[in-house]
Backbone of each chain as ProteinMPNN parsed JSONL, in Angstrom:
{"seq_chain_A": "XXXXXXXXXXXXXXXXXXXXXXXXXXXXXXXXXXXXXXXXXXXXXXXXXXXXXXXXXXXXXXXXXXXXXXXXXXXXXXXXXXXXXXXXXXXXXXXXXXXXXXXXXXXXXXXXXXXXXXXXXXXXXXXXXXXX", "coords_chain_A": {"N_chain_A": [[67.112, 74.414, 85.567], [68.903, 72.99, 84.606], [71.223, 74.675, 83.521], [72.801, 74.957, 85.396], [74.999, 73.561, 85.661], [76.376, 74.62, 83.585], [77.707, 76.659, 84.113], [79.891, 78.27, 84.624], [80.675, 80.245, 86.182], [78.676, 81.281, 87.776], [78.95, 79.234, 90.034], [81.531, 80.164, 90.844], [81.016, 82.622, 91.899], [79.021, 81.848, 93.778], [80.904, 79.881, 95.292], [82.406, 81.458, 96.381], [81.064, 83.294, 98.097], [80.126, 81.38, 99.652], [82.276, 80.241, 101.022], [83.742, 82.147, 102.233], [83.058, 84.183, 105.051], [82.471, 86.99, 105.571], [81.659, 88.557, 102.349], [82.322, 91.212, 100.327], [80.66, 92.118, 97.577], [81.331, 94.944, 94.861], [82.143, 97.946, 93.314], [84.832, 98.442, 91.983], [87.575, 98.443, 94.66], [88.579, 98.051, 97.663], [90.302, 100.025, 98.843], [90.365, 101.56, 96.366], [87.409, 102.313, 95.689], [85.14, 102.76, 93.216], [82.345, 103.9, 92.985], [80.798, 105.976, 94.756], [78.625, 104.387, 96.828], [79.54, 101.932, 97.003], [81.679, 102.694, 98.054], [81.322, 104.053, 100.666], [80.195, 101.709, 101.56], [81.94, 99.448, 102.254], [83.604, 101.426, 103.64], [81.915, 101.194, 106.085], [82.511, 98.492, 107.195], [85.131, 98.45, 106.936], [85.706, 100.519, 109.244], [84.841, 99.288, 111.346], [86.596, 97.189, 111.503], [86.339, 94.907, 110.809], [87.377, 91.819, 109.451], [87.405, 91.512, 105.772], [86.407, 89.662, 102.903], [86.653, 91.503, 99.199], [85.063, 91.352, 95.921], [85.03, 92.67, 93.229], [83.335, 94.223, 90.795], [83.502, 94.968, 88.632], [85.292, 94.964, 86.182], [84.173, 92.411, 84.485], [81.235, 92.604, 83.036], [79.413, 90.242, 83.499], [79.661, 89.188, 86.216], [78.068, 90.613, 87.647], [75.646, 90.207, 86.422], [75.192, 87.882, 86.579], [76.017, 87.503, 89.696], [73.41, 89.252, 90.451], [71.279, 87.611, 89.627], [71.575, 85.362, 90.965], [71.503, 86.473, 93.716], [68.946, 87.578, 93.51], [69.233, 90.762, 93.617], [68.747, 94.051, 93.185], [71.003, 95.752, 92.842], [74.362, 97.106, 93.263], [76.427, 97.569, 95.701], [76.583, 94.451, 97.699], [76.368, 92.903, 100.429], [77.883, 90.334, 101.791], [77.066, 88.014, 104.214], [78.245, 85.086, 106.292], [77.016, 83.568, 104.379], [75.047, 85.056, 103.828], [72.628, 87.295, 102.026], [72.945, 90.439, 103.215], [72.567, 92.503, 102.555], [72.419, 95.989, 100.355], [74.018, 99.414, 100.243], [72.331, 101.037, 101.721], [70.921, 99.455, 102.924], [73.109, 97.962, 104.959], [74.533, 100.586, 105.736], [71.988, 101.867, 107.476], [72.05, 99.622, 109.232], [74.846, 99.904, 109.969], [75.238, 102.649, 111.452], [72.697, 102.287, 113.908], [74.21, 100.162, 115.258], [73.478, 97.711, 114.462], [75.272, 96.122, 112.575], [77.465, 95.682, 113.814], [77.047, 93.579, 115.751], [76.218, 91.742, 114.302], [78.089, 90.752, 112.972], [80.439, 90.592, 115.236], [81.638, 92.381, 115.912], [83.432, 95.453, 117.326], [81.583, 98.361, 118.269], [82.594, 101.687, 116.852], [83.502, 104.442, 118.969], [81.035, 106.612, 118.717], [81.69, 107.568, 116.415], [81.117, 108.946, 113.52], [79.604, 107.342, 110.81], [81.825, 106.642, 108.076], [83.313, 108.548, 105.602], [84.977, 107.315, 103.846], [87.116, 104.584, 102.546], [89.242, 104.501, 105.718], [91.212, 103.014, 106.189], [93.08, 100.099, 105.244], [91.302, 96.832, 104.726], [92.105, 94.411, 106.487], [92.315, 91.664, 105.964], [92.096, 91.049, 102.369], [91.084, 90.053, 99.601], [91.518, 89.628, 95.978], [90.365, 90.251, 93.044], [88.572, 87.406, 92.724], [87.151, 86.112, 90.579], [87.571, 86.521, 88.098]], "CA_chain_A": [[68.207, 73.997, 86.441], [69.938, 72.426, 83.492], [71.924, 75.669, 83.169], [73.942, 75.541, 86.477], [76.253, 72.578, 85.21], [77.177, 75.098, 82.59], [77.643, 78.255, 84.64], [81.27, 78.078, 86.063], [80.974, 81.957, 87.078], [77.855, 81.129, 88.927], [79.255, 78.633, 90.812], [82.63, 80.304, 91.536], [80.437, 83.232, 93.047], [78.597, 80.839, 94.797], [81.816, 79.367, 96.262], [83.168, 82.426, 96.91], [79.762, 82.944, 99.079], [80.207, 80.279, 100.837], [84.306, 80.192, 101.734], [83.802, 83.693, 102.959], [82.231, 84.307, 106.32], [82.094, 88.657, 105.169], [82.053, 89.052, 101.782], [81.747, 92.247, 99.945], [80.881, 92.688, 96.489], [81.283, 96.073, 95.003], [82.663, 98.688, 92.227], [86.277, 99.03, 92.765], [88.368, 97.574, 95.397], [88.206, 98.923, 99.079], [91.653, 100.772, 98.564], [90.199, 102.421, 95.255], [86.359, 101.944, 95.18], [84.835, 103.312, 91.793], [81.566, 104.286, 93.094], [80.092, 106.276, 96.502], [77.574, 103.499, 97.033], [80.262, 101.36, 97.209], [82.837, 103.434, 99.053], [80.942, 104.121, 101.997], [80.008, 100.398, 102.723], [83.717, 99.032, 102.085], [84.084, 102.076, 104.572], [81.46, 100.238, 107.445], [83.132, 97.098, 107.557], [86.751, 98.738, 107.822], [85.764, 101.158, 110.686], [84.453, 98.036, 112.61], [87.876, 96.244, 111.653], [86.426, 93.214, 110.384], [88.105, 91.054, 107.969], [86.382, 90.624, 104.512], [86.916, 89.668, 101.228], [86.091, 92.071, 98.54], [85.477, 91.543, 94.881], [85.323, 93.97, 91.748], [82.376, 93.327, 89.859], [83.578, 95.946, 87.606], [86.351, 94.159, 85.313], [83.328, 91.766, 84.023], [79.759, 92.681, 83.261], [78.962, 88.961, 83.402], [79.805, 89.069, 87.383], [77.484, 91.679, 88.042], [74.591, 89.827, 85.872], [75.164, 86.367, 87.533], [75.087, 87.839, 90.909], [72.23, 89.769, 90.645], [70.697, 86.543, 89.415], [71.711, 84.252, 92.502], [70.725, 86.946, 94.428], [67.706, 88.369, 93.745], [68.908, 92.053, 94.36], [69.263, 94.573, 91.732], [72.05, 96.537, 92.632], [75.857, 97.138, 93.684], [77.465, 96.923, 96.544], [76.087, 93.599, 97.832], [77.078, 92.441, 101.59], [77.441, 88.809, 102.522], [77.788, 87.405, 105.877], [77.924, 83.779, 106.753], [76.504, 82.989, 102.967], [73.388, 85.507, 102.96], [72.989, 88.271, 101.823], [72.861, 91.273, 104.035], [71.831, 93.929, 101.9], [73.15, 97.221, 99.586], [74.49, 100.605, 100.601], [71.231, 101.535, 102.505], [70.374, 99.058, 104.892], [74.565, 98.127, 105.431], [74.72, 101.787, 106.36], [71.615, 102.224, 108.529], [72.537, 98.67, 110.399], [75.795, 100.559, 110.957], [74.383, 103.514, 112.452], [72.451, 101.52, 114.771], [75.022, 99.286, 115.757], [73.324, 96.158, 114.125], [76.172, 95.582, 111.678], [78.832, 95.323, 114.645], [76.653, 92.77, 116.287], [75.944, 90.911, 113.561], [79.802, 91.102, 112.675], [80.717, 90.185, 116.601], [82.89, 93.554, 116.074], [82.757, 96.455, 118.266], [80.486, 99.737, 117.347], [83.417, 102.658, 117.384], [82.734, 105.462, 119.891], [80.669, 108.423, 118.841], [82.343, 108.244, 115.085], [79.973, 108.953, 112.538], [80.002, 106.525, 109.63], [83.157, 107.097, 107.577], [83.141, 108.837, 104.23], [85.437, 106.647, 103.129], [87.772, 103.923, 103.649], [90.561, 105.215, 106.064], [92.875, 101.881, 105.729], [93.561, 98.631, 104.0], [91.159, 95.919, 105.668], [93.29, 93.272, 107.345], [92.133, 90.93, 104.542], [91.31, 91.578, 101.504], [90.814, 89.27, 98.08], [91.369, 90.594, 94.75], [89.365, 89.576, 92.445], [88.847, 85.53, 92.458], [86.212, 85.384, 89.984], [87.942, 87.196, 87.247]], "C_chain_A": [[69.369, 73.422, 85.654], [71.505, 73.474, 83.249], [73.043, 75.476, 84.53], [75.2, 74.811, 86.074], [76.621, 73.682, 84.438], [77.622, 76.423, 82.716], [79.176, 78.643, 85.365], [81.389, 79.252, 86.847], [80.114, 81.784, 88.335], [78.137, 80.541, 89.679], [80.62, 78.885, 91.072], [82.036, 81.695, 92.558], [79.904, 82.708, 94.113], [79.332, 80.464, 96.09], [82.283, 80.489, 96.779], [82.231, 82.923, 98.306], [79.975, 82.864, 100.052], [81.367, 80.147, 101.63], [84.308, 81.655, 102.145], [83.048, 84.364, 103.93], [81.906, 86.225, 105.684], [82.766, 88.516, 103.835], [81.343, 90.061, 101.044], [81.323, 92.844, 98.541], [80.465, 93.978, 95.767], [82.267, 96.431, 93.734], [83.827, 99.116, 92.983], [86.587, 98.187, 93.233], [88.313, 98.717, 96.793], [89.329, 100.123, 99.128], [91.222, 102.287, 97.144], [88.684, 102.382, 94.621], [85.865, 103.135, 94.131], [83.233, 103.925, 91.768], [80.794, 104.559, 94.882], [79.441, 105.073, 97.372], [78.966, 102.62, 97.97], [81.682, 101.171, 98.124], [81.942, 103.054, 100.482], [80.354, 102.588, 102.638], [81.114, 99.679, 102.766], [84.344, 99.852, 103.367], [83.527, 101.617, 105.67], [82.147, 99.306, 107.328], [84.455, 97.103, 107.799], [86.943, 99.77, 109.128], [85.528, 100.274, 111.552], [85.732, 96.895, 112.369], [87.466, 95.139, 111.537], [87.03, 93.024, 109.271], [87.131, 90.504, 106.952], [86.882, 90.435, 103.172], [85.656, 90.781, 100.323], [86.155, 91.681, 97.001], [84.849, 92.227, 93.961], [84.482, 93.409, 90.611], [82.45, 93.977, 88.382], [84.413, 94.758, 85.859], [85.614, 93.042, 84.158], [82.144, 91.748, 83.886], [78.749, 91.281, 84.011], [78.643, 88.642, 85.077], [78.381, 89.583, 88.122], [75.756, 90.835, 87.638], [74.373, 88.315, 86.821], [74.94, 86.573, 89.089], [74.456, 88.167, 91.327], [71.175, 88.773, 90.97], [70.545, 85.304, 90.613], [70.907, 85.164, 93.838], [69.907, 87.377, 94.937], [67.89, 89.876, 94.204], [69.653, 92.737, 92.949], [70.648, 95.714, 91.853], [73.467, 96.347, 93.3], [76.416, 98.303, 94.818], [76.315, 95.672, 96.967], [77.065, 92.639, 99.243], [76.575, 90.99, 101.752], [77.542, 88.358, 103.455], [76.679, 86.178, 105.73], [76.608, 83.203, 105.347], [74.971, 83.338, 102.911], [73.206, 86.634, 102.988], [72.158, 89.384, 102.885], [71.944, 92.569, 103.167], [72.838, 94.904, 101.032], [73.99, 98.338, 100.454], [73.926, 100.802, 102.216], [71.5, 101.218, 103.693], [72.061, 98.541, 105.473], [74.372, 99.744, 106.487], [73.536, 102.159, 107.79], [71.869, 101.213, 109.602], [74.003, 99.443, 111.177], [75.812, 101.508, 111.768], [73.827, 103.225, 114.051], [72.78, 100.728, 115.279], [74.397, 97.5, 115.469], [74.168, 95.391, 113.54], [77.304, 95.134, 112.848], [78.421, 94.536, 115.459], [76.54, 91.768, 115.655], [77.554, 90.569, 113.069], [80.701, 90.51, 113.925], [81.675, 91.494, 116.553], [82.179, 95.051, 117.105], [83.067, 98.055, 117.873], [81.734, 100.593, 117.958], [82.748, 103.601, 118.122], [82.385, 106.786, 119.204], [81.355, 108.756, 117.273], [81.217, 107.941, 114.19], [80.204, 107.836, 111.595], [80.648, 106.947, 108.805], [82.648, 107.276, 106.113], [83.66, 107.945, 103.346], [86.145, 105.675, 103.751], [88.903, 104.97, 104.073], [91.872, 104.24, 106.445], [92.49, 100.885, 104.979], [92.62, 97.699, 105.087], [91.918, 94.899, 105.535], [93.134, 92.113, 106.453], [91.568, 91.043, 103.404], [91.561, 90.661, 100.051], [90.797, 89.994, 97.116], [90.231, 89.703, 94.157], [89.322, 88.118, 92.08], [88.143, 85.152, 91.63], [86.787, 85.656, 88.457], [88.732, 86.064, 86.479]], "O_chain_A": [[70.545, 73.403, 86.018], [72.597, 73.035, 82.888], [74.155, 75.991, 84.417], [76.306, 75.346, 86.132], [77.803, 73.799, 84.759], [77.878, 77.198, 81.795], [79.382, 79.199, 86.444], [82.008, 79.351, 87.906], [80.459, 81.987, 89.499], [77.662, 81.041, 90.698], [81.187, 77.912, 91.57], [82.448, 81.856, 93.707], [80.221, 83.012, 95.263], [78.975, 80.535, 97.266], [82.635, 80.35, 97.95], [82.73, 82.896, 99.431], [80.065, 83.588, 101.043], [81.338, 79.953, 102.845], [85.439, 82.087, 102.367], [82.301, 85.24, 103.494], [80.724, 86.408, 105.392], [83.987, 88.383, 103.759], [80.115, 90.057, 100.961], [81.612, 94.021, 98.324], [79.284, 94.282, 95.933], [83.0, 95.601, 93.196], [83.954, 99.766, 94.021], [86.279, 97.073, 92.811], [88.049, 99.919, 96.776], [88.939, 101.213, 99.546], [91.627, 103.447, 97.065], [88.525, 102.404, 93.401], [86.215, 104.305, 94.284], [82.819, 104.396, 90.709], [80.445, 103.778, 95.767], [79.787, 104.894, 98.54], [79.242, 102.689, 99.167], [82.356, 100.255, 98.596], [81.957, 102.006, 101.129], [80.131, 102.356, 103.826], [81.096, 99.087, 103.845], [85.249, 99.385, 104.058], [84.352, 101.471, 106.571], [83.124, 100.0, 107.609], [85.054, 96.291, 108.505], [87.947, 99.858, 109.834], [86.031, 100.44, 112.663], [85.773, 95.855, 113.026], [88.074, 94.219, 112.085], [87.209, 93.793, 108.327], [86.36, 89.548, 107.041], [87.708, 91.113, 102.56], [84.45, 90.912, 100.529], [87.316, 91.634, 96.595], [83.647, 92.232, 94.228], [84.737, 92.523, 89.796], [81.806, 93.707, 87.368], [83.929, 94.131, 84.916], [86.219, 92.766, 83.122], [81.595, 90.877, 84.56], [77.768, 91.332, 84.752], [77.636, 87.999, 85.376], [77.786, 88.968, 89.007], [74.833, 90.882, 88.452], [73.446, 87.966, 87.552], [74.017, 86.048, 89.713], [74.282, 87.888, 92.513], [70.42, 88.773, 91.942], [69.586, 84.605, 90.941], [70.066, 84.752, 94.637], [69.722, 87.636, 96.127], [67.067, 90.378, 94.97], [70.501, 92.365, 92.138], [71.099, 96.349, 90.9], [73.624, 95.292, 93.915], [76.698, 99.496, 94.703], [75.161, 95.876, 96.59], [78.076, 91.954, 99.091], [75.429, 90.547, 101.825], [78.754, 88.227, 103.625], [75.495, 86.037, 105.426], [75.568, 82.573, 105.542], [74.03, 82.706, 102.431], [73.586, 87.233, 103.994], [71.002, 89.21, 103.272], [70.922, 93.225, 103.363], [74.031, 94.601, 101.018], [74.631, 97.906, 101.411], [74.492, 100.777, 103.309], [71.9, 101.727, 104.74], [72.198, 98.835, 106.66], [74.131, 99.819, 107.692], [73.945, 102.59, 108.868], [71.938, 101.603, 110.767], [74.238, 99.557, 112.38], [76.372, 101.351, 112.853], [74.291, 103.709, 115.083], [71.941, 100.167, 115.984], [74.736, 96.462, 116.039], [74.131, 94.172, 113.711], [77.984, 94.138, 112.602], [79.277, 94.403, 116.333], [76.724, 90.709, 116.255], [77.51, 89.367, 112.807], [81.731, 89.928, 113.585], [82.583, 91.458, 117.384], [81.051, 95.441, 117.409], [84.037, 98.688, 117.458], [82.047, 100.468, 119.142], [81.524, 103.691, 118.03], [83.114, 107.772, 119.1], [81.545, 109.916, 116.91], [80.549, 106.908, 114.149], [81.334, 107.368, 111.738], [80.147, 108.011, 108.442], [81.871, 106.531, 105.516], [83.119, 107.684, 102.271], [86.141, 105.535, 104.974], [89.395, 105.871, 103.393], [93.011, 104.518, 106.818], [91.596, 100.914, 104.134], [93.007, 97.707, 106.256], [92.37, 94.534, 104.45], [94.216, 91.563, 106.248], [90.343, 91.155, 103.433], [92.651, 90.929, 99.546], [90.144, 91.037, 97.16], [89.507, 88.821, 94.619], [90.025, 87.687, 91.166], [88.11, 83.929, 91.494], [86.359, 84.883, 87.601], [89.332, 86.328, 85.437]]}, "seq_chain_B": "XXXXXXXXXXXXXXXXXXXXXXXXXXXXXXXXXXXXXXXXXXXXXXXXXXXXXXXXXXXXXXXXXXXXXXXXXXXXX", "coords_chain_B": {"N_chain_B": [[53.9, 103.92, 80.955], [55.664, 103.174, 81.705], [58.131, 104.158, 80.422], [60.006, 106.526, 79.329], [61.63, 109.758, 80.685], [62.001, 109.062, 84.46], [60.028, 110.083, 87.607], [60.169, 111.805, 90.127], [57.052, 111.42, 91.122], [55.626, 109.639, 89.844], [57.499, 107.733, 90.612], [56.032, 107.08, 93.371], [53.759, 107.161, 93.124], [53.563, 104.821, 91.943], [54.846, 103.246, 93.675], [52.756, 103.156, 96.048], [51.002, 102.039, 94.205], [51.094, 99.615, 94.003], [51.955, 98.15, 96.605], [50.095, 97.156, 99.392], [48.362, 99.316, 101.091], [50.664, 101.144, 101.749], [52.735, 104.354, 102.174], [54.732, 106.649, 100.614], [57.428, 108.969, 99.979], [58.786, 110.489, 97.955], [61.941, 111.5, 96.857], [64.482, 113.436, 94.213], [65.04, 115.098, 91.631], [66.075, 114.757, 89.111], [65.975, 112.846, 87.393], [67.117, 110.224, 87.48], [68.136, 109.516, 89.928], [67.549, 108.503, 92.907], [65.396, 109.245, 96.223], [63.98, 107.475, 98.52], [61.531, 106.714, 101.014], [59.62, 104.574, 102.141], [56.978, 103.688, 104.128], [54.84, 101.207, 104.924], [52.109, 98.532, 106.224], [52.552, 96.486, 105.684], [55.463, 95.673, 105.524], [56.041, 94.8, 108.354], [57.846, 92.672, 110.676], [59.497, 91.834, 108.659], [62.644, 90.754, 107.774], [64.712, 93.642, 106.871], [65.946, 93.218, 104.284], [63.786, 91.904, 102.721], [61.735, 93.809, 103.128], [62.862, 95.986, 101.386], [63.524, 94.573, 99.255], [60.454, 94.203, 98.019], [59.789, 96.711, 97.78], [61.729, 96.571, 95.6], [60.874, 95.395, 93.683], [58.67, 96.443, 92.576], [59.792, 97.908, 90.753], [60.6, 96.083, 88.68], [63.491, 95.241, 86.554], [63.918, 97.53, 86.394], [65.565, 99.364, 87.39], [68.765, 100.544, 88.249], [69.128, 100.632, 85.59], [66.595, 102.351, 83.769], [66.209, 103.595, 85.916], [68.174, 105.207, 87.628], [69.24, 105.034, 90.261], [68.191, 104.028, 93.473], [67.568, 105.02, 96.747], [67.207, 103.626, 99.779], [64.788, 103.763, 102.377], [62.704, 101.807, 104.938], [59.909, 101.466, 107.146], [57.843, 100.06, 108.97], [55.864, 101.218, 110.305]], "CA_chain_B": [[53.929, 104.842, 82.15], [57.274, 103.175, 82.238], [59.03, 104.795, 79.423], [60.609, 108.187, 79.383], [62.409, 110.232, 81.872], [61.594, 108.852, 85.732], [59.991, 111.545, 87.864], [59.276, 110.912, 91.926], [55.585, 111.574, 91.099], [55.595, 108.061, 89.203], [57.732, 106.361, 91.587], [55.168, 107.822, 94.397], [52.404, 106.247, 92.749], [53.724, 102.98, 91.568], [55.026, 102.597, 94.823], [51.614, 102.989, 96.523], [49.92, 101.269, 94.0], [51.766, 97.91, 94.151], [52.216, 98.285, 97.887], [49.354, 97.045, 99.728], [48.636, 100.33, 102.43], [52.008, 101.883, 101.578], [52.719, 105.645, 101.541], [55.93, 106.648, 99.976], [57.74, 109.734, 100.629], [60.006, 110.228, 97.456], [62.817, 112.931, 96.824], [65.019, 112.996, 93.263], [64.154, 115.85, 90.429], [67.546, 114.564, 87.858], [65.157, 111.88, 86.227], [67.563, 109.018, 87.164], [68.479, 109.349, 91.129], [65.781, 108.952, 93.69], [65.354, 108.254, 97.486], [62.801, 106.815, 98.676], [61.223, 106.489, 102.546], [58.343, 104.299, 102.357], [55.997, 102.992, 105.338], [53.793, 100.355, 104.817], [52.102, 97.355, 107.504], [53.127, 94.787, 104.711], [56.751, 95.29, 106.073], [55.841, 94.459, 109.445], [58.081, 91.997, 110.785], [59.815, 91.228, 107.541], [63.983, 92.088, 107.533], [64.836, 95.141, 105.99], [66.254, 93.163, 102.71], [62.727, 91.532, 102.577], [60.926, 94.991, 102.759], [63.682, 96.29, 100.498], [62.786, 93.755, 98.002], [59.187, 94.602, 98.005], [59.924, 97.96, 96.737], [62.358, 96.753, 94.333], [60.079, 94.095, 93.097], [58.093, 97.164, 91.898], [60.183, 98.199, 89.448], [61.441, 95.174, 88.017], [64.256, 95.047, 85.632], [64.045, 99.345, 85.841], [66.934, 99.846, 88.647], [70.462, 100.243, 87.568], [68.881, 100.999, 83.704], [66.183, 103.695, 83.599], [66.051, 104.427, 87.359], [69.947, 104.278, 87.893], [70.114, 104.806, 91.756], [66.892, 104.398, 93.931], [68.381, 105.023, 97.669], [65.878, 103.366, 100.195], [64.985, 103.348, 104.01], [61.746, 101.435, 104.825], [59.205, 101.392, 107.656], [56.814, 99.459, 108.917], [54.642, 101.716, 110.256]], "C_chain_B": [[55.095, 104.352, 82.543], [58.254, 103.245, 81.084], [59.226, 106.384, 79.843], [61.236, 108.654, 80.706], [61.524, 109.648, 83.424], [61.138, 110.244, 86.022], [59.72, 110.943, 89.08], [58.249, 110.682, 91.674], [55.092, 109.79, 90.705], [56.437, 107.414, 89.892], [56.864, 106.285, 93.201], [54.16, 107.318, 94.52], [52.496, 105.092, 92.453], [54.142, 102.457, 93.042], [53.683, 102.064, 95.945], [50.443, 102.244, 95.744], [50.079, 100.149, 94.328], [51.931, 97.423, 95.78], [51.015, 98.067, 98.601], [49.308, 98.395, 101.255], [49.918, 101.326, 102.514], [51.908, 103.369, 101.079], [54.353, 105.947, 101.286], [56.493, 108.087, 99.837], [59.07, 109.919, 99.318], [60.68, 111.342, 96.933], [63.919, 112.828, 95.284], [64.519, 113.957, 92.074], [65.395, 115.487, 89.009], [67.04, 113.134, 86.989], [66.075, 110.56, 86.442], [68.08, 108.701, 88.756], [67.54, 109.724, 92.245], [66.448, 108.485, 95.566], [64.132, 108.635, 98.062], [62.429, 106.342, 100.345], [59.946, 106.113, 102.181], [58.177, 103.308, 103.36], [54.792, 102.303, 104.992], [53.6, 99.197, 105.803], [52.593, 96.748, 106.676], [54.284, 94.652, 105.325], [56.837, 94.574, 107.1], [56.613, 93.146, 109.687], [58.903, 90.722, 110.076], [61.395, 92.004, 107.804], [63.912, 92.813, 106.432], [65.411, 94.228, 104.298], [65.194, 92.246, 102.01], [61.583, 92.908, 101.738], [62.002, 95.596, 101.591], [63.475, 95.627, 99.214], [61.416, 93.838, 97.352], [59.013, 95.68, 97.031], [60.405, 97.892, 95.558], [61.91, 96.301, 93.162], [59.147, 95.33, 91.629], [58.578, 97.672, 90.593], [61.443, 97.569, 88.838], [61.97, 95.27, 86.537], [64.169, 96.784, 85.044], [65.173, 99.628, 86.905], [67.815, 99.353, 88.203], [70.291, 100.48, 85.572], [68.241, 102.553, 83.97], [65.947, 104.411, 85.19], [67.672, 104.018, 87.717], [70.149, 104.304, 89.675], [68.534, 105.072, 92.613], [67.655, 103.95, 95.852], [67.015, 104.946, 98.764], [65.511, 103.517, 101.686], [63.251, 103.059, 104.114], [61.31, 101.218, 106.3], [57.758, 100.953, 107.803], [55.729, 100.268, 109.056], [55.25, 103.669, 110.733]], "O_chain_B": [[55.676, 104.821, 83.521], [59.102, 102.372, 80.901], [58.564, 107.116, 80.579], [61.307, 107.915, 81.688], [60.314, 109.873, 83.42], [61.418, 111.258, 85.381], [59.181, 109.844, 89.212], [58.023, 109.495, 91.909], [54.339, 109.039, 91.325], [56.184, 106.209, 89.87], [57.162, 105.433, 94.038], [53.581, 106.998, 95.559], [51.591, 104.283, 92.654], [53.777, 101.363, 93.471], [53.61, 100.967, 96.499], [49.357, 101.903, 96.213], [49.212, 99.572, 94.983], [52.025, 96.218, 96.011], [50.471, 99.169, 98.528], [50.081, 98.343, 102.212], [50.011, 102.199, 103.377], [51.32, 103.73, 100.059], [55.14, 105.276, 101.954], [55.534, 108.664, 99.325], [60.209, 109.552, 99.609], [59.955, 112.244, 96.512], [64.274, 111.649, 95.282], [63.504, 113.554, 91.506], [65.336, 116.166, 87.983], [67.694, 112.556, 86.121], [65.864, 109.694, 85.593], [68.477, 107.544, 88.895], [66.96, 110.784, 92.478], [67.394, 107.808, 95.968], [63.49, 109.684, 98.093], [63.213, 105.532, 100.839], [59.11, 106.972, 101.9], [58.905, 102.331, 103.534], [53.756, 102.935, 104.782], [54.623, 98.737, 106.309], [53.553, 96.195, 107.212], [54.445, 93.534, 105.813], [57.631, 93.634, 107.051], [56.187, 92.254, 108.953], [59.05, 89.537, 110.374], [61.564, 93.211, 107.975], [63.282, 92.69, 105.381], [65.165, 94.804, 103.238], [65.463, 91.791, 100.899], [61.014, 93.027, 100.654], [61.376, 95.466, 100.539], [63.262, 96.265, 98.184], [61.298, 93.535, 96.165], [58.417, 95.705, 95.954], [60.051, 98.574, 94.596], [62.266, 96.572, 92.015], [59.037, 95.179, 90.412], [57.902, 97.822, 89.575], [62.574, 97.978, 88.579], [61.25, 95.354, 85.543], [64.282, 97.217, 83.898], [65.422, 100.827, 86.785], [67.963, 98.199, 87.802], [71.128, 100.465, 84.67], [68.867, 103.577, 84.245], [65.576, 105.56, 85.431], [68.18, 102.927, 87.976], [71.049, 103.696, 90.254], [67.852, 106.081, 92.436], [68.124, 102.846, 96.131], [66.077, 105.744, 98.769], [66.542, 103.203, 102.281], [62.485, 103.835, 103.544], [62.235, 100.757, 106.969], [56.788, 101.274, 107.116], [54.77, 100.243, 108.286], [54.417, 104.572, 110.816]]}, "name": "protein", "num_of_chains": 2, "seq": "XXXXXXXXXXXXXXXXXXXXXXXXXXXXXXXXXXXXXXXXXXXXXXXXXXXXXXXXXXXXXXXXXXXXXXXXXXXXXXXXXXXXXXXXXXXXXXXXXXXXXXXXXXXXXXXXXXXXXXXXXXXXXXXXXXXXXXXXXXXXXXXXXXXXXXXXXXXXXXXXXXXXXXXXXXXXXXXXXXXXXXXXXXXXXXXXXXXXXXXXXXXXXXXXX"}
């Protein structure tokens, strides 16, 4: 435990966490994501028009290693809501399917549109990278 | 048995061995991109990034290195 005093990344992910009711971390940026995985769940959370912060774990290996580490999950994209983690690609995508993500989200499930290949706008908020 | 190219066959079997009751259903012949449908009772009642963890648990510190993309959907029964 000695180590967290000396972790400032870990504890600006942390905060970031926590000060962010949806956040999304992921390869790329929702505008220009850098990997499928990553596209298509950047793409659930802007077809349901919620507001999230996204940040770019790319720019810093260190990001990517530290949040794995807090999180216990080994891979990238990595959904947060209300400071826990939701899950990867997968289960993001099949909650959206099934309309769990737009419940869990309070947002409402679009009609009859498949889950989006990609994003098709800018979500309404969006964070660059704060950890960087 | 965890060196060299991945193959489903070995994530098929590690999955069912480590998996108490678990059968595993896995698709991927490019030695580094897999997906994976496994059903086991252990899930039962556990969220999906619980059972998701289970699996991943299995091949700790091999996802995102020698297994680069293991794509998952899990069932209880």
């Amino acid at each position: 435990m000695s180590d967290e005093t000396q972790n400032p990344l870990r504890d600006a992910i942390q905060d970031a966490i926590r000060s962010n009711d949806v956040i999304l971390f992921m390869k790329g940026t929702p505008e220009q994501p850098m990997c499928g995985f990553s596209a298509r769940t950047a793409g659930a959370l802007q077809a349901l028009e919620v507001p999230f912060a996204a940040v770019d774990i790319l720019p810093d290996p260190r990001i990517r290693q530290e949040l794995s580490a807090l999180s216990n999950w080994p891979t990238i994209p990595q959904l947060f809501v209300s400071g826990e983690l939701v899950g990867g690609c997968d289960i993001v995508m099949e909650m959206y399917e099934s309309g769990e993500l737009a419940e869990l989200l309070g947002a409402e499930q679009p009609e009859g549109e498949p889950a989006p290949a990609e994003a098709a706008q800018a979500a309404p908020l969006s964070i660059e990278n704060r950890l960087g | 048995m965890t060196t060299g190219i991945a193959t489903k066959e070995e994530l098929k079997a590690r999955i069912e061995a480590e998996i108490p009751g678990a059968s595993a259903e896995v698709r991927g012949d490019d030695g580094h991109h897999f997906e994976a449908v496994v059903t086991a009772p252990a899930f039962a009642g556990l969220p999906r990034i619980a059972q998701h963890r289970l699996v991943y648990d299995v091949f700790d510190g091999e996802l995102g290195g020698r297994i680069h993309a293991l794509a998952l959907q899990t069932k209880a029964e």
